[in-house]
N, C-alpha and C positions, 0 to 999 in steps of 0.2 A: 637361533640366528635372528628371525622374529625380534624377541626381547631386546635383541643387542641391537638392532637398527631402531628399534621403538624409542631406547635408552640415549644413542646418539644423537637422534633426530630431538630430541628434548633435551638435552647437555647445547644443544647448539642453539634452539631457540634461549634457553635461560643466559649464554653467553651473549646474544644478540641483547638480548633486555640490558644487561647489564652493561654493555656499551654504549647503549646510546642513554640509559640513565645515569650513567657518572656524564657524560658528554654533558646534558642537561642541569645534572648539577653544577659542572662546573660555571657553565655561563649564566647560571642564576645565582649562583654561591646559596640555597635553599635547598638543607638535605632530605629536607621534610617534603620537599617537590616531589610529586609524581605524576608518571606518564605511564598510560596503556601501548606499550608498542603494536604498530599494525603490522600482524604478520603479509599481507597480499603490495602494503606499502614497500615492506623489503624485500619485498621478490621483484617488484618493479625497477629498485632501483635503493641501493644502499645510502644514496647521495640525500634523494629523498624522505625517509627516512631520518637522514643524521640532521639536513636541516629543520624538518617537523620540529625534531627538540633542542636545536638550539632555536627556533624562530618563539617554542611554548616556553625555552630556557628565559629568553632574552623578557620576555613582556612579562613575565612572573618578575624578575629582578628591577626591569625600570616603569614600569606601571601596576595598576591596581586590578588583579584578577579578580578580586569581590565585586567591585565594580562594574564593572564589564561584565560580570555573569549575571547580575541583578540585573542589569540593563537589557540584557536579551531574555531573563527570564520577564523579564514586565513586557519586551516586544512580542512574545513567543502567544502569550496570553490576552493580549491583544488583538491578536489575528494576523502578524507577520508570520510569516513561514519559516521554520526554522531551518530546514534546510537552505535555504538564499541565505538568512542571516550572518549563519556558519560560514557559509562559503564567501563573503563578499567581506565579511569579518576578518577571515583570514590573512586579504590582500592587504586589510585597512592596517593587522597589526603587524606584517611583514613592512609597510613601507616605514610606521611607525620605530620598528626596532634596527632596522637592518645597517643604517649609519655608524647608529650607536656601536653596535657588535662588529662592525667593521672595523672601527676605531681602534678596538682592544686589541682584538683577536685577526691580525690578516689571513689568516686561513677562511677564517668563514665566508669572503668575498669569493673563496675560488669554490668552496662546497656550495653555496649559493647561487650560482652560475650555473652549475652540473646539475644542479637538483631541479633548475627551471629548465633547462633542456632536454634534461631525461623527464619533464612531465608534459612537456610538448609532444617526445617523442613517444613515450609509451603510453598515455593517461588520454589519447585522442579523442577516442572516446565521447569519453565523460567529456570534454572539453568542448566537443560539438553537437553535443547532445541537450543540451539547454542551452536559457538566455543566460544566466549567470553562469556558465561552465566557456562561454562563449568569451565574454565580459574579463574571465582568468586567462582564458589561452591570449587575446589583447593587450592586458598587462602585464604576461610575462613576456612575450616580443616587444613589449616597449621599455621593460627594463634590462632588458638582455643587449640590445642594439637601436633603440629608440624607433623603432618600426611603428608609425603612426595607426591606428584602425583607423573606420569612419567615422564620422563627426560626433554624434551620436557615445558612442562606444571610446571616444576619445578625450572629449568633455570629462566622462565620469574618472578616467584613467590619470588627467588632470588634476581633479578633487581628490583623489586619493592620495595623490603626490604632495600635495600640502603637509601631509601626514610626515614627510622625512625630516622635520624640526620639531615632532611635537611632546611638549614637557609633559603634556594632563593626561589623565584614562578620559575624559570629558571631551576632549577634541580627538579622541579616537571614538567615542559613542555616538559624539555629535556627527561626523564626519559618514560614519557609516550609516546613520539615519538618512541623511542626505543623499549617498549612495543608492541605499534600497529604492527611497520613495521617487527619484530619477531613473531606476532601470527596471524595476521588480513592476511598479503602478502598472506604470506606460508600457512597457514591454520590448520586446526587439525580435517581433515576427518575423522579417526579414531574414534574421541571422538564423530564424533556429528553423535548421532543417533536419536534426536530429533523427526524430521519427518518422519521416518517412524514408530516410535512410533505413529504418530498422526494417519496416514493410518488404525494402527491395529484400534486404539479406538478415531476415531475422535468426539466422544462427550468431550473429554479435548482439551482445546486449552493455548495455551499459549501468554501472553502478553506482547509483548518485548517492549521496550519504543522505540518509531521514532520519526523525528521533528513533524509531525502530530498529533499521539498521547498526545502527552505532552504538544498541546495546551489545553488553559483553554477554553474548547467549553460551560460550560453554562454560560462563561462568552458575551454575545453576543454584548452586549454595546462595549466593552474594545477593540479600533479601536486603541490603541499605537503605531508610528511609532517610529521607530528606524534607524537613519538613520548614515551609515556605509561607509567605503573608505576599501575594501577587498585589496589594497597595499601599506597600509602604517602601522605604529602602533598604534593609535588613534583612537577608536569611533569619531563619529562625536558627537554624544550627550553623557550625563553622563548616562543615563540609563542602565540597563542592554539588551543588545542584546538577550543574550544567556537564559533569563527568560522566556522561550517561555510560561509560565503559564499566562505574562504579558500582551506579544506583540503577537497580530495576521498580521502586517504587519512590515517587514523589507525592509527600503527603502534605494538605494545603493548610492552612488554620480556620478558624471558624469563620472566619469573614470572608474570608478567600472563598470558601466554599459553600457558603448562603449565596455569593455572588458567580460560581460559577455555572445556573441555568441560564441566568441575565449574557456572559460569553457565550453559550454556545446557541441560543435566540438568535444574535447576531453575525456570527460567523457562519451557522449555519442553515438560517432561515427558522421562522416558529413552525410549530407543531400543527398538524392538520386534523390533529385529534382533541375532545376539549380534557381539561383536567380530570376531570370522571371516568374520562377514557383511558388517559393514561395510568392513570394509577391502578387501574384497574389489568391493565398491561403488565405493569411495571410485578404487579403481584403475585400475575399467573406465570411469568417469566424467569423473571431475574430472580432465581432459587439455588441450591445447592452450590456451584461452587462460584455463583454469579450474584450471589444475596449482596444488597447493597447497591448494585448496581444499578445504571434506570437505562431508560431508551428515552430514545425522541424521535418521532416520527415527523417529516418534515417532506415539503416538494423543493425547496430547495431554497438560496435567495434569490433570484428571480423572478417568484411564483404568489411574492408577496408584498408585505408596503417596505421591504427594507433593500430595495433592487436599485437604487440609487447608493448605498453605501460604500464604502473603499474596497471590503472584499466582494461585494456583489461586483464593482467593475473588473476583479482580477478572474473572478468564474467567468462571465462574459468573453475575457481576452482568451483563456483556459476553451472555453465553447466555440471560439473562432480559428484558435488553433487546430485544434481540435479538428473542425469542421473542412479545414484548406487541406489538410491530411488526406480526409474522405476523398476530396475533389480531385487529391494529386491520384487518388489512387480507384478511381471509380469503375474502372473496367474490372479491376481484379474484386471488388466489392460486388458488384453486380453478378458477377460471376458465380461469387460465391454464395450469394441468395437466392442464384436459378438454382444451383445444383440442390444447395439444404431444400429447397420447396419443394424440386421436385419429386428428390428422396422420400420428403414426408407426404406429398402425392401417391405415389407408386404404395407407398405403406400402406394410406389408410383406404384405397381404392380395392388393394388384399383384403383389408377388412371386412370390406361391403360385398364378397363373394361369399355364397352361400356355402353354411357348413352342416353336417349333417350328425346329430348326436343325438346320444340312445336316450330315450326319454319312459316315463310313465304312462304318456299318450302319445300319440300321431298314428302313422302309418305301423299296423306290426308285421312285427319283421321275422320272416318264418323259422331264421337259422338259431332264434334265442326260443324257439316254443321249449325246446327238449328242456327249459328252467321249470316249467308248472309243474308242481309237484315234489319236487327235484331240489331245490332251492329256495329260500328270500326274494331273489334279485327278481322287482317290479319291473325293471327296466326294460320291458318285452319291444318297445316302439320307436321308429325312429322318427325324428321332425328338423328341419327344416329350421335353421335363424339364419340371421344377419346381425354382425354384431354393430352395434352402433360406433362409426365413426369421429362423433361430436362428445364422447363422455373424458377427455383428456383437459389436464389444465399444467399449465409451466409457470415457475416460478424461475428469475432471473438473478442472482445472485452477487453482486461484481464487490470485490473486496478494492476498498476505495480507501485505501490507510497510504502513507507517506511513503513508500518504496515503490507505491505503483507509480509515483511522478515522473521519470523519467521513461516512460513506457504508455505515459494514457490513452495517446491517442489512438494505439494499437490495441488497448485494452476496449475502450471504448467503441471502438471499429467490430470485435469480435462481438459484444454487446447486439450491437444495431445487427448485426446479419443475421444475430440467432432471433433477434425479433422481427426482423421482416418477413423471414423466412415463416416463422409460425403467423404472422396475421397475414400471409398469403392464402395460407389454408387454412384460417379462420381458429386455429386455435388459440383460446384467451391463455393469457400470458399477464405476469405484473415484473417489472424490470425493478431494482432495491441497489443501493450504493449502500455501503457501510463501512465508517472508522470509529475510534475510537475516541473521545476528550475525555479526560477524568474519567469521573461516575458516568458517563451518560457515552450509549452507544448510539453515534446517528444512523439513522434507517433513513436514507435520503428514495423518496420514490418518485421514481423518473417517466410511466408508466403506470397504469391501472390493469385489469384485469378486460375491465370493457371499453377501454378509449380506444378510439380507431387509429389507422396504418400513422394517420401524424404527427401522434405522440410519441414515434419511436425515434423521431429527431433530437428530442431532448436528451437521449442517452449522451451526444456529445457536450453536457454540460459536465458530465462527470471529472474530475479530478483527484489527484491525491493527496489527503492530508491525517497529520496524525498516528494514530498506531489503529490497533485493531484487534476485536476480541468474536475472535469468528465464531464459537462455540457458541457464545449468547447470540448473535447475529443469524446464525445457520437456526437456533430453537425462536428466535422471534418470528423470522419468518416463515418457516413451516408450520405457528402456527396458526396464520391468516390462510394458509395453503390447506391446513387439514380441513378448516370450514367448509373448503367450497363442497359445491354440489358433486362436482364431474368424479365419478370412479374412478380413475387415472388419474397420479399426482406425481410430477418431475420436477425435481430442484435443479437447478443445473448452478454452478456456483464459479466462480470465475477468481481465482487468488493464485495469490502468490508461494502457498505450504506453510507460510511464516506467522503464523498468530502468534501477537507479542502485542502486549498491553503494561504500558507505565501508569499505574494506577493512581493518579492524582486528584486526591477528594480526601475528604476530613476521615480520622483514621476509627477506623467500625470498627469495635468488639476486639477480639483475638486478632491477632496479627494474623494476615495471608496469605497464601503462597503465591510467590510474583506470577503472572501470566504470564510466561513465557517457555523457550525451548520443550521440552517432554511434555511437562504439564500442558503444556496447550494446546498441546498437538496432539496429547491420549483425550484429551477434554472434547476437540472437535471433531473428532473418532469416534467415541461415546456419543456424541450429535446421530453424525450419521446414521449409525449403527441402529440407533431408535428409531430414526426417519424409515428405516427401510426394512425394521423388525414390525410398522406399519404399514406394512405397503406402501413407502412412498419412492418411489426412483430418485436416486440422488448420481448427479455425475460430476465431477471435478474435473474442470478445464484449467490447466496449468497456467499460467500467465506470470512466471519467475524464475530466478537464475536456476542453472544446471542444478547447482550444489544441492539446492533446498528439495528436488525430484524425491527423496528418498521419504520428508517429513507428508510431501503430497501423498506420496503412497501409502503410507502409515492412515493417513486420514481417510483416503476414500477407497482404497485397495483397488482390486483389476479395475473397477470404474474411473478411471481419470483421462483426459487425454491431454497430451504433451504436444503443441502446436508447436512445432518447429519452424512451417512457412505456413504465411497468411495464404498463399496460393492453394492451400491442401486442408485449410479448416471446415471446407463446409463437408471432405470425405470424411474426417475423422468423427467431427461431432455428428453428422449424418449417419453413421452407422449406430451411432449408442441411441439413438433417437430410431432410430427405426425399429432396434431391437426390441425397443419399450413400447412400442405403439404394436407390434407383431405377436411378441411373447406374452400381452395378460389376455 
């Protein structure tokens, strides 16, 4: 019975495919065209769905999709976000086609119609959950019934509308540079109240598309390289790059790739270690199934001379957002910093009571005499410690790849409490952001070891960008953490279950196995498992959707905790943390 609903339930996804790719074909007349259907898109709404592919039908048959994908792959690689791009992209080439397809076809004006009201109605979400998810739900009430936004938000919705005459891919690229660099720069604080919406009722979460996300993960065979020149205007292959449903590996060419430290310098701030360091890093690290790879250790862009730059101003806006969150939400914050401190109070206070164990000297103790003679066991006497309080260090962890976007400031907020919390009671701590670009894994550190309580303001610079390769991340850091002095060593680690890395760099030796689904998640498994076959404490604080809980588990087994409300995080991490300061 099993097999036979397994059987159906797959007869009906393949039947779904195949309708809305003839759909697709027909309004592109391109049989060569394809499309990933989203299964979570057609559960939302069939309407949705059928337009996706006639809106990817329509711009395949009256503009240039090489185009257009080279254009975002050179914005992508610049420092635009690709997730904004995607999405603001989308509206740029709905207003672009949607005439035209009407023209032909009058059915598509009425699926058109249904498919923007069933993503108002069901897609909320995501719609109020960013600026640019914000900026979508605006233009689809203006083109549903001319429903004006504010000024602001109305302007750009304008500029877009120019797009319903347009003959070029040029004035669909131009048009949406425009876009971005008016709404993505500057921002629209005002409007996004998203995340602290999550704070009140964090059992909703919202799922914004990143390059990570939008890979096809049960595709796990599907090893497609794609291999790209990011300064010139050619693909190197006919593939699509930009298909990330396709390709799990993007491979760069040699230029591309001599120049990608120079990108990630800039995006991400220089290195605070000198080159002798790093490579020396890079050496002791990046080995077995990470060879090839580098790190970059970095305090971020503001920390240095590149804090004037365009993305230095969009972390800034990211760190102010960020920061209005904390403020909206500072009793429940506060709250939960008394209770973790106190907790780790009450711990190490158990510690400093005296315990009493059998020793080779102290006091003897008359009930082990019957051993002389009788026995080995020296252990005739008993004395007298106190264990030392002060021998514990933490390491911070926070998985800082492009899926944690739509959730930062709540990611960031659990950050700052688990570090105030420990420099209350003085125990050193170093706080690490980490994503992925190319070859090189950032290790953004936000925090030191021995900087005081003010340094833990900077965790709200954090944001999400990129993919992420937690396995090398979790062994870089652990090992600045085996160094220290303190006997006591805690990882505490902050993700999302989903390590996935698009491996974009010049192509090393034997071909690889994509970073992603299984492998990546037996890969950051195998991490742990060493951390703590050292005696290191490692805990996994969940911070991602329902679905992925199973891949968390895999990773760090009973040690995880799954924050359901920000109200209840300082009980939950509060007990794995007391466990560890009690039980060595």
């Amino acid at each position: 019975m099993e097999n036979e609903d397994r059987w159906e339930a797959e007869a009906n996804r393949l039947d779904i495919q195949n309708r809305i790719r003839n759909l697709m074909w027909t309004v592109s007349q391109d049989y060569e065209l394809d499309i990933e259907v989203d299964p979570e898109a057609w559960q939302k709404s069939k309407y949705i769905a059928f337009y996706d592919a006639v809106r990817h039908g329509g711009f395949a048959r009256y503009f240039s999709v090489e185009e257009y994908e080279s254009y975002i792959t050179k914005k992508v690689y610049a420092g635009w976000e690709p997730s904004v791009l995607l999405a603001l992209g989308r509206l740029c080439i709905d207003c672009a086609v949607y005439k035209k397809l009407e023209k032909e076809r009058r059915g598509v004006a009425s699926i058109r119609r249904k498919s923007m009201r069933d993503t108002l109605e069901k897609d909320s979400m995501r719609l109020t959950h960013t600026d640019w998810g914000n900026i979508e739900a605006c233009y689809l009430r203006y083109m549903l019934d001319k429903t004006e936004a504010d000024e602001r938000n109305q302007r750009l919705i304008e500029l877009i509308c120019t797009l319903e005459d347009a003959e070029d891919t040029s004035q669909i690229v131009n048009c949406l540079g425009a876009v971005y660099e008016g709404a993505y720069a500057k921002g629209f604080t005002k409007k996004f109240k998203g995340l602290s919406e999550e704070l009140r009722d964090s059992e909703e979460n919202s799922k914004e598309y990143t390059d990570k996300e939008n890979l096809e993960e049960e595709s796990e065979e599907s090893e497609d390289e794609h291999k790209v020149n990011l300064f010139t205007d050619e693909l190197m292959e006919e593939e699509e790059l930009l298909n990330r449903h396709k390709a799990n590996v993007i491979v760069l060419d040699e230029e591309s790739s001599a120049r990608l430290d120079e990108y990630v310098e800039l995006n991400y701030g220089r290195s605070y270690l000198s080159v002798q360091e790093q490579k020396h890093q890079n050496s002791q690290v990046c080995r077995g199934s990470h060879e090839g790879c580098r790190l970059h250790f970095t305090d971020g862009l503001l920390h240095g001379d590149l804090e004037e730059s365009a993305k230095a101003e969009y972390v800034k806006k990211v760190r102010d957002d960020n920061l209005r969150v904390l403020n909206l939400n500072q009793m429940v914050t506060r709250q939960n910093v008394q209770m973790l401190a106190n907790t780790l109070k009450r711990a190490l206070l158990t510690r400093n009571e005296k315990e009493v164990v059998s020793s080779e000297y102290g006091s003897i103790c008359a009930r082990k005499l019957w051993n002389l003679g009788r026995t080995d066991n020296r252990r005739l006497f008993e004395r007298e410690i106190i264990r030392d309080n002060t021998d514990f260090v933490v390491e911070i962890l926070i998985d800082a790849s492009g899926s944690q976007q739509g959730r930062q400031a709540l990611v960031a907020l659990q950050g700052y409490i688990i570090s105030e919390a420990l420099s209350i009671v003085r125990i050193p701590q170093r706080v690490m952001g980490f994503c992925t670009f190319g070859d090189f894994t950032i290790m953004q550190r936000f925090r030191d070891y021995e900087d005081d309580r003010a340094a833990n303001e900077r965790i709200f610079e954090f944001y999400g960008s990129a993919n992420n390769r937690d396995g090398l991340a979790v062994r870089a850091a652990a090992e600045s953490l085996e160094k220290r002095k303190e006997e006591n060593k805690i990882l505490i680690v902050l993700s999302d279950g989903r390590p996935n890395d698009v491996i974009a760099g010049s192509l090393r030796g034997s071909k690889k196995e994509a970073y992603c689904t299984e492998f990546a998640v037996k890969d950051t498994a195998t991490e742990v498992r060493k951390l703590r076959n050292k005696r290191i404490a490692v805990l996994g604080v969940f911070a991602g959707e329902e679905e992925d809980l199973q891949a968390e588990k895999k990773i760090f087994g009973r040690d995880f905790a799954y924050i359901r409300d920000i109200g209840n995080f300082a009980n939950v991490v509060g007990r794995y943390l007391k466990r560890q300061l009690l039980d060595v």
